[in-house]
C-alpha positions in Angstrom: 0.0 0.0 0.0 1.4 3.5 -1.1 1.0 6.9 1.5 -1.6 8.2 -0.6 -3.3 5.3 -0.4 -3.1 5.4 3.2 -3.2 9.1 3.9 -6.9 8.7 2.2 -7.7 5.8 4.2 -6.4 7.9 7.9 -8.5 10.6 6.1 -11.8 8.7 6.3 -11.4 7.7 9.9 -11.7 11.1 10.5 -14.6 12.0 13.7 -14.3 8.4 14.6 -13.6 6.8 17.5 -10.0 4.6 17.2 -8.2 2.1 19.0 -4.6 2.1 18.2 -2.1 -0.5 18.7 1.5 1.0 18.7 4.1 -2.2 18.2 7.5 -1.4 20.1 10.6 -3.3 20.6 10.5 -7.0 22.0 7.0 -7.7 21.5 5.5 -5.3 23.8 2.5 -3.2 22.5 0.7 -0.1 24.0 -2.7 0.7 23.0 -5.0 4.1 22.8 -8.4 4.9 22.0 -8.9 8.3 20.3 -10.0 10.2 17.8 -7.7 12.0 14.8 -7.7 15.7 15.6 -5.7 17.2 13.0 -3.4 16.0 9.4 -0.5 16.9 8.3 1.8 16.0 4.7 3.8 13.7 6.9 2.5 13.5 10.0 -1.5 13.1 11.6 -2.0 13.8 15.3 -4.9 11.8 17.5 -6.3 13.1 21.0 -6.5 10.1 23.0 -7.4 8.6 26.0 -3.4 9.6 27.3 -2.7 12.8 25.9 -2.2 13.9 22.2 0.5 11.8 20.3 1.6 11.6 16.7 2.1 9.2 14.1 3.7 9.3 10.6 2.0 7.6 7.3 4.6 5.4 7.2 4.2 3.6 10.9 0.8 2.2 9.3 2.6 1.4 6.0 5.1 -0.6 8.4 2.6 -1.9 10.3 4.3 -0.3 13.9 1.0 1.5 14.2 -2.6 -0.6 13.5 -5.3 1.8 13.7 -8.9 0.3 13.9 -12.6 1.6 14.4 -14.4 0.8 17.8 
């Protein structure tokens, strides 16, 4: 899957309620429910349940960031 392709996907999750999965190092996950407040050409930013945090494009393309509807 190219950005594009995935910026319009993070696009239409726009006003709905997330969970995230963020994979780190050594098989430990953390996980956040949110919604996406604001997009940017690199970068899109999510209020969530611990504060506002950001994510690139590329984590989903990676797959270090899964991002699902509730």
């Amino acid at each position: 899957m190219n950005i594009n392709k995935i910026k319009e996907e993070v696009f239409k999750l726009k006003n709905e309620k997330l969970k995230i999965k963020v994979i780190m190092r050594r098989n430990k996950f953390e996980y956040f429910e949110g919604k996406i407040k604001s997009f940017h050409s690199n970068i899109f930013t999510v209020e969530t349940n611990k504060g506002l945090k950001s994510f690139t494009y590329s984590d989903i393309a990676t797959k270090s960031v899964i991002i699902s509807k509730i």
